[in-house]
N, C-alpha and C positions, 0 to 999 in steps of 0.2 A: 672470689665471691665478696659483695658490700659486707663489711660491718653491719648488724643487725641493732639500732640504738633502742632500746625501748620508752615511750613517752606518756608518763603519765597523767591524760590531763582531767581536770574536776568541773564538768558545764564548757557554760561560755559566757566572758563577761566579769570583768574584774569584781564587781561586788556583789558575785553568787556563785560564782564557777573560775574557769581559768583564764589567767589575765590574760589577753587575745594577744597585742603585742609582743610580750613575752614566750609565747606559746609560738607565733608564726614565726619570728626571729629563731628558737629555738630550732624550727624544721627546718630551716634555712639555713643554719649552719649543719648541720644535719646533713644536708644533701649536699652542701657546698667541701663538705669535710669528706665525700665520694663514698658515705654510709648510706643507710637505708633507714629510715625512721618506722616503726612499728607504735603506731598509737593504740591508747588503750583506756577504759575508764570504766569504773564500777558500774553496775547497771542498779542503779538505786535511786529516790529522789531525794534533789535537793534539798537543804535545811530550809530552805525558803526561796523565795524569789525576788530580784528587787527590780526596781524602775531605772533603767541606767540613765534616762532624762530627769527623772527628779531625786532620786537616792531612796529613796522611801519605797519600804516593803512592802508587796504589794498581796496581800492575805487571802486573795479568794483566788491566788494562783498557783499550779504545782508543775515543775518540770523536771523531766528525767537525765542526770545527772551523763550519761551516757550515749541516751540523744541528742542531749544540748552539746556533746562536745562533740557529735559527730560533721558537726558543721564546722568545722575548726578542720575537722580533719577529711573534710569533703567526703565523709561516707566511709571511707575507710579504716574501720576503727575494730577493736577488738574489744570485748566482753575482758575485763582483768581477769576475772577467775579461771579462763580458759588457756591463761597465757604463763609459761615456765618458762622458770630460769634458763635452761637447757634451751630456749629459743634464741636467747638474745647476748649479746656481746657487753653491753653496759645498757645504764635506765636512768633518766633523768625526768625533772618533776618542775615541770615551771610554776610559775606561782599562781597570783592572782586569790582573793577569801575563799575561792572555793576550798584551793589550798587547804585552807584551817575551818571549813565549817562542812564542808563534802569528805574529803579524803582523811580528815581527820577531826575535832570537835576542839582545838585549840585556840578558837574565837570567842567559845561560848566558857571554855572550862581554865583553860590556860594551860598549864602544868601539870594538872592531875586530866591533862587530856585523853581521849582513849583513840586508837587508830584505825580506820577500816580494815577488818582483819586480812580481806585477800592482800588490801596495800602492804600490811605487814607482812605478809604471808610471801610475796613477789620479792621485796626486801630483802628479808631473811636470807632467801632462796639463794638471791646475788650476792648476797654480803660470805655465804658460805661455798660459794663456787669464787669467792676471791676476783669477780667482776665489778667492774667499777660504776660508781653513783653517784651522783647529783642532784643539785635542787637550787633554785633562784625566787628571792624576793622571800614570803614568807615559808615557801617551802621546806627550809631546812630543820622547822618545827616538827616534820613527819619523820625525818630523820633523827632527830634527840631522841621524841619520845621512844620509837623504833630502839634504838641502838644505846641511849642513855643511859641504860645499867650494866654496859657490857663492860669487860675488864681494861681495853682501851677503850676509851673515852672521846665519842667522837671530835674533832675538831672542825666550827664552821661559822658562818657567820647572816648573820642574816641585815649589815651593815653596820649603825651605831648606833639606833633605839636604846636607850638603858634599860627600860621595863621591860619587852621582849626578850633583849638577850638576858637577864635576870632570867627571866622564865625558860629559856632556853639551858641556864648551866643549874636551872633547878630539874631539870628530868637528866643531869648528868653530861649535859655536852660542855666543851670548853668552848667558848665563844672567844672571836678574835673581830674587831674593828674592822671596819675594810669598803676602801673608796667604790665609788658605782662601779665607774671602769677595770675593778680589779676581780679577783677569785680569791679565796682560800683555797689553799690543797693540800690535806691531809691525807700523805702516802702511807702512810699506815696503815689506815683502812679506807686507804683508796675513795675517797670521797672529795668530791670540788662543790663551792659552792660561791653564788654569788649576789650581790644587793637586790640587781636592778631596780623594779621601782619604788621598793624601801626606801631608797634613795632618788633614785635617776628625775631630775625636772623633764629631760626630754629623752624621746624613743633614741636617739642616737647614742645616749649615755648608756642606758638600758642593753643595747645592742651590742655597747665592746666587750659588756662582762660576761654579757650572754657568749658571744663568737669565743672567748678566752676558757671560758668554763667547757664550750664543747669539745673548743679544739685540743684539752687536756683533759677530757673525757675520752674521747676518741684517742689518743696518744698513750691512754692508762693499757690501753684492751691489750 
């Protein structure tokens, strides 16, 4: 039977929801790694909405955080709260602002962020069934705060930003540098994590660290 990967994505659309590139790359390695991708997103609305042709917020608009990702995952997508640990093999969290303003409020607050509780709640779940987890680009933010005061101290990166990862070993994680194309992976609590487009100028750069991160995501289970 596939591997069961769980995918947590926030919208659609780098700057409101989940980075799209990083997100389809992710299922892609996903199914190319002979797993089975289980998507999933809060059913809540966005912090906002922006104009992906001009950048600017667009105020008299609201979209639902759940629906917008259902397009990403062509329909097939799961309600998070509906979804246990007990279903899935490992959970990975690609990026994109939704990242830090849907799944969690790390765009607006920084440090003293707070985390959508089922996200925490699914977390947890996997961190204490000793299953393995992930996150790329800004996502590894939902994993600090998450894990940040635990007695091991997560290990990750979310590439060479100084003020992010500041803010990342202020909710308790140990931050570690790390090229587009690479991963961190910290076997200890089982956690891989990668730049992509923290870093990456082009999708193909995005892409190695993405394939590298799953293919030792999948290798953890």
């Amino acid at each position: 039977m596939a591997k069961k990967i769980g995918v947590i994505l926030s919208g659609c659309g780098v700057y409101d929801g989940a980075e799209i590139h990083e997100a389809v790359i992710t299922l892609l390695a996903i199914d190319r790694a002979g797993a089975e991708a289980v998507c999933m997103a809060p059913d809540m609305a966005q912090m906002h909405v922006v104009n992906h042709l001009s950048g600017e917020v667009a105020p008299q608009e609201t979209r639902n955080v759940l629906v917008e990702s259902a397009r990403i995952a062509r329909g097939k997508i799961k309600n998070i709260k509906e979804v246990k640990a007990t279903e899935l093999d490992a959970l990975i969290l690609p990026g994109g602002f939704g990242a830090a303003k849907n799944l969690c409020d790390f765009a607006v607050k920084g440090a003293e962020c707070a985390v959508h509780p089922e996200v925490a709640r699914l977390l947890r779940e996997m961190h204490a069934e000793k299953k393995p987890l992930a996150a790329v680009c800004i996502a590894p933010a939902v994993l600090a705060q998450v894990f940040g005061g635990d007695k091991r101290s997560p290990a990750l990166t979310i590439g060479t930003d100084a003020d992010t990862a500041g803010a990342l070993k202020t909710m308790g994680a140990k931050h570690h540098d790390c090229p587009v194309r690479e991963c961190i992976i910290d076997n200890e609590n089982k956690l891989i994590t990668s730049p992509a487009y923290m870093l990456a100028g082009r999708i193909s750069e995005a892409a190695d660290g993405i394939e590298k991160t799953v293919k030792t995501l999948v290798g953890m289970i």
